[in-house]
Every structure is written in structure tokens, then in C-alpha cells.
C-alpha positions, 0 to 999 in steps of 0.5 A, spaced: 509 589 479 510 595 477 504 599 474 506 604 468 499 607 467 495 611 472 488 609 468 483 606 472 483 599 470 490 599 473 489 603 479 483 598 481 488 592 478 493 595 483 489 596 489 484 589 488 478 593 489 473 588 488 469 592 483 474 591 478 476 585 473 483 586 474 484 581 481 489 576 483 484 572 483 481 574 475 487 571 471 484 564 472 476 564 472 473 559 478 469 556 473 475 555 468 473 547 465 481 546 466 481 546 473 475 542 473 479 538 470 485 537 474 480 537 480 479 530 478 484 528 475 486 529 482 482 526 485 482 520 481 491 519 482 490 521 489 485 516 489 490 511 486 496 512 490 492 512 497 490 505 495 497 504 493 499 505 500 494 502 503 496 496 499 503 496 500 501 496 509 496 491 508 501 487 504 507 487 509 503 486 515 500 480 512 506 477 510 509 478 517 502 475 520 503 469 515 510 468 517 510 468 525 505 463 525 509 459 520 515 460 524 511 458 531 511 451 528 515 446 524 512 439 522 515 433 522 511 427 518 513 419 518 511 415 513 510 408 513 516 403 512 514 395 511 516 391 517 516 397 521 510 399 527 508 406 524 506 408 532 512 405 535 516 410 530 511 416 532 512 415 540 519 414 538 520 420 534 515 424 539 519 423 545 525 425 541 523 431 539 519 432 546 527 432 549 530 437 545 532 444 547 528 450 544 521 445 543 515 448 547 510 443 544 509 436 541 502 434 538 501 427 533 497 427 529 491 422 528 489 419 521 483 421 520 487 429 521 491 427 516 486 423 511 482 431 512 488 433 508 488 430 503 480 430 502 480 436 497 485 431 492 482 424 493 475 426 496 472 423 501 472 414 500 475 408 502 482 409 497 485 413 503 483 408 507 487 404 502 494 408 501 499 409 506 498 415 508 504 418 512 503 421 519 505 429 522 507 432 527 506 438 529 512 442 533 511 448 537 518 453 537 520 457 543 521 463 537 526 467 542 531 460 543 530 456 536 532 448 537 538 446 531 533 444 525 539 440 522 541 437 529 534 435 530 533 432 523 539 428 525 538 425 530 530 423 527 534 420 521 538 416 526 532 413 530 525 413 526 524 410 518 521 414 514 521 420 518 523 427 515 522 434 518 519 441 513 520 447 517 517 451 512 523 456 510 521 455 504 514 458 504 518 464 508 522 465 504 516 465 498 512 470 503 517 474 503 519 475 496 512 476 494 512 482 499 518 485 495 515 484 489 509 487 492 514 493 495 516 495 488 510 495 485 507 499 489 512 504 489 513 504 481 505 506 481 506 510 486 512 513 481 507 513 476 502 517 479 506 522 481 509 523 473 503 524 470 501 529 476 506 533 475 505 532 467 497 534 467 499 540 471 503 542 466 499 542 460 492 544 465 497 550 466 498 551 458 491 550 457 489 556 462 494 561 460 492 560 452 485 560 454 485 566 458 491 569 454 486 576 453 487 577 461 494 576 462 495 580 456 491 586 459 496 584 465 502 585 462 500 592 458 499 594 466 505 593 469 504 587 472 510 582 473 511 574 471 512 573 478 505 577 480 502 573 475 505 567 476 502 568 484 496 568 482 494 562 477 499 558 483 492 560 487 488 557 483 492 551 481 492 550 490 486 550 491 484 545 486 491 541 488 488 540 496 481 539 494 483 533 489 488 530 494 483 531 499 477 528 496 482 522 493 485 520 499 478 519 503 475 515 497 482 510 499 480 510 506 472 509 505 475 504 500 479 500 505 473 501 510 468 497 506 472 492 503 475 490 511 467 490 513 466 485 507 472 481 507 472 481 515 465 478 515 466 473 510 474 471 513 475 474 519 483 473 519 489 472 514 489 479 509 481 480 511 484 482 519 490 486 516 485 490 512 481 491 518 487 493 523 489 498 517 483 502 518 480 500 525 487 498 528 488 500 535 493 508 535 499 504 535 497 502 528 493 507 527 500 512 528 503 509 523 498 508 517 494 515 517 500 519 516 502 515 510 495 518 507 495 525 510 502 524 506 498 523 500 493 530 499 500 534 501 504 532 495 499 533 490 498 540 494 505 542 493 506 538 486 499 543 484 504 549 487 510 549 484 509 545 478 504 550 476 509 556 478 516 552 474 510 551 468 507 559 469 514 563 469 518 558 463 510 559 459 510 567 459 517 568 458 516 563 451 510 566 449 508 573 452 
């Protein structure tokens, strides 16, 4: 800043005598509806992009609880053959697979297990009774040494009727499709977000030059430099930025806090524990979730800052 006058408005501006109007502080009032204004708007994407990055944690360790304990286990089922004796076929198949490299457990299945599986399509009855209904094996794996699924169906086929063997891969691979997806999603929101933030502070910085246009005149006619200027609406815009990033990522987390108690009382496993570990987890994951979040009022701090200082400058060499 440069001052060109030795009048007393500018010697107070100058020295930032608290009497005078003329402070850093003074080019954008406390009170300025626009600031109030980007304060919430603020609070509200922060808010969104804290639950966007909630989700996509709580996503990913889900999808990776569902497919270690879908791994853990194959099934094999046998269905009826005519002529032959569906137990002979079950001990038969049981032992085969009891024998092979890398089985940790064989369990068979009774009847009336299998009929509970098939009660919420046919109901409760006599017509189980009456349908060949097939029987399942379930089969533990040593996850650090996996059998030969090919082999090992092979060698069923050879020797049991009607065996068939389902290692799940298919829903492995639809768990982790869908975790892709969710991937992509959320960062296409969390992109979204940060564009309209940067464009709403863009438009706030407009509407508070025009709105206080008097002030930075009275500056200009001082001596005062766009830089000067610049640094003071970029004070304001930093304390909205911070106070906005704050408050929308505690909501998130509160969010996150309510929804696990809820959804942990009710169903205490699946995505309810995901959510509870997010929030309640012990430091290990906490560590690599909480940093996430804190990332959160950091940008929208320096989103707030440094599109309001580009914005400032490009304003006042347009149009002052």
C-alpha cells in the first residue's frame, strides 16, 4: 500500500487505529448477509463431502468383511439322483473333500437346514417334504493355502451323482464391482462439491465487493493496493471457510455416530459394524479414518482463501 494523502482518514487507515473505519477488517462488515451466506453453504457441502467420505470407508470395509467370510468358505451341494442313496453320496463326497489339501472343515448339512433355506420361498409345509430337495456341504478353506477348486470339483464329479461344487466367486466378484462403483461415486460427488464450492466463493466475492464498493473505493482514493485489499476480504472469507468446514464435518461425524448406535442395536454385524468401527473403532482405525475428515475443513479453509484472493484481484482490475 502506498498512502498519497496525509489526511486523517488515511493516517488512521494507515496506522489501523481502532477508531477509524478504514481497518483490514472494515472492507467486508462481520455481519455482511453474503458471508453469512457462504458460512452455510459451507457447512452444508462440507457436510456432504464428510458423509461422502464416510461412505466410501464404510463401503470398503464392508465389501472387505463380506468377502473374507465368503472366502473362508465354499459350498458343495449333492442333489438327488434316482437309484442312488442321497447319504451313501453325502458320506462319499465328505470324505473326498475331508481328504484334499487345503480343507480346514467339512460340515453336512441336515435336511431340515436345507428346507429353512428355502422356507421364505415355498413357506412353512408338507411340499418340502415332498420336493427333492438338494443337500449342502459347507466347506472351511485354509485362506493361506486354497485346495485346487477345479481339481477338487473333478474329482466330486468322478465319484458322487449329482454333486456340484459353488465357491462363491461369483458374488466376490459382484461385492467388489459394487465397491468400484461406490468408489467412483463418491469421488464424483466429492468432485461436485468442491466445484460448487469454489464457484460459490466466487460469486460471494462478487457480491461483497459490489455490496461494499463505497469502502474499497474510499481505499483506492487512499493509496491503498489491490493486494492490500485483497488481504483483507481473504480474512474474512478464512474465517467463514474454517467455521463452515468445521461445523459440516462434526454434523458428518455426529451423523455417522447416530446412524451406527441405531443401526448396531438393530443389526449388530454386516455394514451396522462397519459403521460402528468408523466412528467407535479402535486407533488403528481410527488413524486411518479421522484424517480423512480433518481433510475435509482444510480444503474448504483453503478453497475459501485462495479462490477469494484469484476472484479479489481478477474483480478489481475489472471493474475499479
Amino acid at each position: 500500500m502506498s498512502v498519497t494523502s496525509s489526511t486523517a482518514p488515511a493516517s488512521g487507515w494507515a496506522l489501523g487505529h481502532r477508531d477509524t473505519p478504514w481497518r483490514q477488517n472494515a472492507v467486508i462488515p462481520r455481519a455482511q448477509p453474503a458471508m453469512r451466506t457462504l458460512m452455510i453453504a459451507m457447512s452444508v457441502m462440507c457436510y456432504l463431502a464428510s458423509l461422502a467420505i464416510g461412505g466410501l470407508i464404510l463401503i470398503n470395509r464392508a465389501v472387505d468383511s463380506w468377502t473374507t467370510d465368503i472366502a473362508r468358505e465354499v459350498t458343495v451341494q449333492v442333489r438327488p439322483v434316482e437309484g442312488r442313496d442321497m447319504e451313501a453320496e453325502l458320506a462319499r463326497a465328505a470324505d473326498l473333500i475331508g481328504g484334499f489339501a487345503g480343507v480346514t472343515e467339512v460340515r453336512v448339512l441336515g435336511r431340515e437346514t436345507a428346507a429353512k433355506l428355502l422356507e421364505p420361498w415355498l413357506g412353512k409345509g408338507r411340499l418340502i417334504d415332498d420336493l427333492p430337495v438338494p443337500r449342502l456341504i459347507t466347506v472351511g478353506i485354509d485362506r493361506a493355502s486354497p485346495p485346487d477348486f477345479d481339481r477338487l470339483e473333478s474329482l466330486l464329479q468322478a465319484e458322487v451323482a449329482g454333486v456340484s461344487l459353488d465357491t462363491h466367486r461369483h458374488w466376490q466378484n459382484e461385492l467388489t464391482r459394487l465397491a468400484a462403483a461406490m468408489q467412483w461415486l463418491s469421488l464424483a460427488i466429492l468432485f461436485l462439491v468442491l466445484c460448487s464450492a469454489v464457484t460459490l466463493v466466487i460469486q460471494v466475492t462478487r457480491t461483497a465487493l459490489e455490496a461494499n464498493r463505497e469502502a474499497v473505493e474510499v481505499l483506492y482514493l487512499v493509496g491503498a493496493r489491490d493486494s492490500f485489499i485483497a488481504s483483507a476480504v481473504e480474512r474474512r472469507f478464512l474465517g467463514a471457510g474454517m467455521t463452515g468446514g468445521i461445523t459440516g464435518t462434526v454434523l458428518g461425524i455426529v451423523t455417522f455416530a447416530a446412524v451406527t448406535l441405531a443401526g448396531y442395536a438393530a443389526a449388530p454385524s454386516g455394514l451396522a459394524e462397519a459403521s460402528r468401527s468408523l466412528v467407535f473403532g479402535p486407533s488403528a482405525q481410527a488413524m486411518q479414518a479421522y484424517p480423512l475428515f480433518l481433510l475435509v475443513p482444510i480444503v474448504a479453509t483453503l478453497i475459501c482463501l485462495m479462490t477469494a484472493r484469484i476472484a479479489v484481484l481478477k474483480i478489481l482490475r475489472q471493474a475499479f
